[in-house]
C-alpha positions in Angstrom: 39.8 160.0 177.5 43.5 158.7 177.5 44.4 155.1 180.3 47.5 158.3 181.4 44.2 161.0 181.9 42.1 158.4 183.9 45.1 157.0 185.8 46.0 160.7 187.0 42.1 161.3 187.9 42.3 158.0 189.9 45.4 158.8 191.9 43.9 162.4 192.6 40.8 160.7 193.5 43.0 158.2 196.4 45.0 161.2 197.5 42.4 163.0 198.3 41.4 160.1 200.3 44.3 159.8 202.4 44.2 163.2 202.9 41.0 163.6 203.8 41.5 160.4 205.9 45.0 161.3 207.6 43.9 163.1 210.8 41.4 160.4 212.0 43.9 157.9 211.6 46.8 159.6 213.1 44.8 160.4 215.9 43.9 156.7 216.4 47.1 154.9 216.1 48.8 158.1 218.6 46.0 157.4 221.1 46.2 153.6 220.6 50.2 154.0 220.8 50.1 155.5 224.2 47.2 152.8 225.6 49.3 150.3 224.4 51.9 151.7 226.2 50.0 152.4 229.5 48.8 149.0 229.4 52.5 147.6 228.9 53.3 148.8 231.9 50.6 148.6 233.8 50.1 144.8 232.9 45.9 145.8 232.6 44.6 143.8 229.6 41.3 145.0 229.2 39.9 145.0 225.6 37.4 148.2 226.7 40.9 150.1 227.6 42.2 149.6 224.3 38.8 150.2 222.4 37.0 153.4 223.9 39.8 156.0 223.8 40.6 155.1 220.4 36.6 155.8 219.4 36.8 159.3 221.7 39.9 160.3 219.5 38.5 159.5 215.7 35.4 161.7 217.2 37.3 164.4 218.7 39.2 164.4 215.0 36.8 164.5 213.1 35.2 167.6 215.0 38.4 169.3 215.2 39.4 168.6 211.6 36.0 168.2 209.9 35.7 171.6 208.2 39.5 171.2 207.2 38.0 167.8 205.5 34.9 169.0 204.1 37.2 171.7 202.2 39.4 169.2 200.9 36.1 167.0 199.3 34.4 170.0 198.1 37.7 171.1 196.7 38.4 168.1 194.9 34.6 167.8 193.8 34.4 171.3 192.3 37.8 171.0 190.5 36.0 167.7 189.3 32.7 168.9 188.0 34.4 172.2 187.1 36.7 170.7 184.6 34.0 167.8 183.6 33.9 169.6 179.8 37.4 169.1 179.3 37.2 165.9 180.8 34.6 164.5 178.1 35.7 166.1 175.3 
C-alpha cells in the first residue's frame, strides 16, 4: 500500500463522514439560527429555548434522513470490504 492509496482511503473515509453527518447538522444550526433569532427579538434568554428545539431537529433528521445515511455507510463499507483484495495486494 502506497502514503497516495491510504491518503485517498482516508479522505473517502472523512467524506463519507460529512456526508453522512451533513443533514443533522444543517438541521441544527437552521433551527438554532431561527431561535437565535426569535430570541433577538424577543429579548427571552432562556438556555432551555435555545437547547430543546435544537435536540427535536437532530432527531427529527435523523428519522427523516436515516435510511438516506444508512445507505451512504453501507455503501462506503461494501465498496470497502469489496475491494479489500486489491487493497492488500
Amino acid at each position: 500500500m502506497s502514503s497516495e492509496f491510504i491518503i485517498g482511503l482516508a479522505g473517502q473515509a472523512l467524506f463519507t463522514t460529512l456526508k453522512a453527518s451533513a443533514p443533522m447538522l444543517g438541521m441544527g444550526l437552521i433551527v438554532g439560527l431561527i431561535v437565535s433569532i426569535f430570541q433577538a427579538t424577543t429579548q427571552i434568554q432562556e438556555q432551555t429555548l435555545a437547547f430543546v428545539p435544537k435536540i427535536v431537529a437532530v432527531f427529527l433528521a435523523v428519522l427523516i434522513f436515516g435510511p438516506w445515511i444508512l445507505n451512504v455507510l453501507v455503501d462506503f463499507t461494501s465498496n470497502l470490504l469489496g475491494n479489500l483484495a486489491n487493497y492488500i495486494g
